[in-house]
N, C-alpha and C positions, 0 to 999 in steps of 0.2 A: 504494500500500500504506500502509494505517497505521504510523505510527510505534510505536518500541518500546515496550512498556508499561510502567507504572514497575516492576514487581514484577521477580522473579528466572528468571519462565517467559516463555516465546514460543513461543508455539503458532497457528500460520496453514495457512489449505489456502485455496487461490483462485487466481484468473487470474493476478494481476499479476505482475509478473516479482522474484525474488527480492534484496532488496538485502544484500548480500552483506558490503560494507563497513560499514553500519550497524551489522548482525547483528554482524559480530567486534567492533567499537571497545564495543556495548551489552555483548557479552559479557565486557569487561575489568571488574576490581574489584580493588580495594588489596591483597586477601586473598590473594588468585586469581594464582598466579604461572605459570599453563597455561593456554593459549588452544587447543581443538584447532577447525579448523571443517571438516567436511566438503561436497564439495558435487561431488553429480554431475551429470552432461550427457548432453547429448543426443549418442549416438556414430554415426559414419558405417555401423555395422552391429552385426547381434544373430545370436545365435547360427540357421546355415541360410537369415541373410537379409542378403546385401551390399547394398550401397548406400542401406543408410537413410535418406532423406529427413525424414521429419518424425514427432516422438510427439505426441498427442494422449492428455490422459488425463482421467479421468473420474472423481468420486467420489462419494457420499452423502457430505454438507460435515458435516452436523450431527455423525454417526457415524464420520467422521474426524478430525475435531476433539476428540469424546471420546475415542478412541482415541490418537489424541497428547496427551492431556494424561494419562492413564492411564501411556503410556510417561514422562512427564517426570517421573512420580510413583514409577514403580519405581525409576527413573535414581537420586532420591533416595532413595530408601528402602536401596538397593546398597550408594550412596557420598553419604553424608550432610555430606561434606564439601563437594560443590559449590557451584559458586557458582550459575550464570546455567545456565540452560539452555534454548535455541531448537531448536525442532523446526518446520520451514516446508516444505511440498510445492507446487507448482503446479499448477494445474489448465488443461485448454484447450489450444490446437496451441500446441506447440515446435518450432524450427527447430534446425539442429547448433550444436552447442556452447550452446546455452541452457542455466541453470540450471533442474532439472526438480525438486532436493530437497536441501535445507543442512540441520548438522545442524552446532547449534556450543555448546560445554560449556568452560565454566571451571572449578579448580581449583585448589587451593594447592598440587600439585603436578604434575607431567603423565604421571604413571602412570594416576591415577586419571579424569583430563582423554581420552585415549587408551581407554582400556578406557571410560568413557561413553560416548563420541560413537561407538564403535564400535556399543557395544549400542543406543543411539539408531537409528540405520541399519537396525540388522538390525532391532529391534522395529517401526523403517514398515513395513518390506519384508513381515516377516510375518503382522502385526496390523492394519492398517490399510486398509480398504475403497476403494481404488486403483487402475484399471482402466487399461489402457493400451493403444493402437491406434497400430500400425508403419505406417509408409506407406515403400514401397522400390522400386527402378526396377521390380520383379515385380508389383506390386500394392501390395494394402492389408489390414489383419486385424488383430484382436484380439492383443497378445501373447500368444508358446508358453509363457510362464515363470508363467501364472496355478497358486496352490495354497489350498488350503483355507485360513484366516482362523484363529491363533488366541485363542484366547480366542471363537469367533463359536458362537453356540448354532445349532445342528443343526434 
């Protein structure tokens, strides 16, 4: 993975595995006295499918990448206090406990640190062109949790 950029955003979708520790030590600043990082994994099951084995996900890079920096632009627009803000999804087969999506927001306080990185999260989830395939001792399939896109034109 490339290293962090000089600017205040991070924005990545790809293969490589998410560096985790980077992301927070780059999301520190003098200013900035809240570090929140989020990061979720890959779980041994999803909802009506035990035994999760492996996610596999899949995206249109270009159109996710604009899509996360669009979120890292409302983030500021919200809370124009922030400092750093990383928005990173993976791309490609994950095994359990892999990191699949980080999502890490500085601020000069941690209210506002919290309530970003939250909305960061939920804005991949629901705006971001992100496709994902379960593989479980049952089989294999497309995730049940797919919805409409927003913000995506019709």
């Amino acid at each position: 993975m490339t290293l962090a950029p000089p600017g205040d955003d991070w924005v990545y979708i790809g293969s490589e595995a998410l560096p985790l520790g980077q992301l927070t030590q780059w999301a520190v600043l003098p200013r900035c006295g809240a570090v929140v990082l989020f990061a979720g994994t890959v779980r041994d099951h999803a909802e009506g499918r035990p035994g999760v084995l492996t996610l596999e996900y899949e995206a249109y890079e270009q159109v996710a990448a604009s899509r996360l920096e669009a979120i890292g632009a409302d983030l500021r627009s919200r809370w124009p206090s922030l400092g750093r803000i990383g928005l990173l999804h993976r791309t490609g087969l994950l095994g359990l406990t892999d990191v699949s999506v980080a999502v890490a927001v500085s601020a000069p306080h941690r209210s506002e640190a919290f309530d970003a990185a939250r909305a960061g999260i939920d804005g991949i989830k629901s705006r971001v062109p992100i496709w994902k395939r379960e593989t479980w001792e049952g089989g294999s399939e497309w995730g049940l949790d797919a919805h409409p896109l927003e913000g995506s034109r019709s």
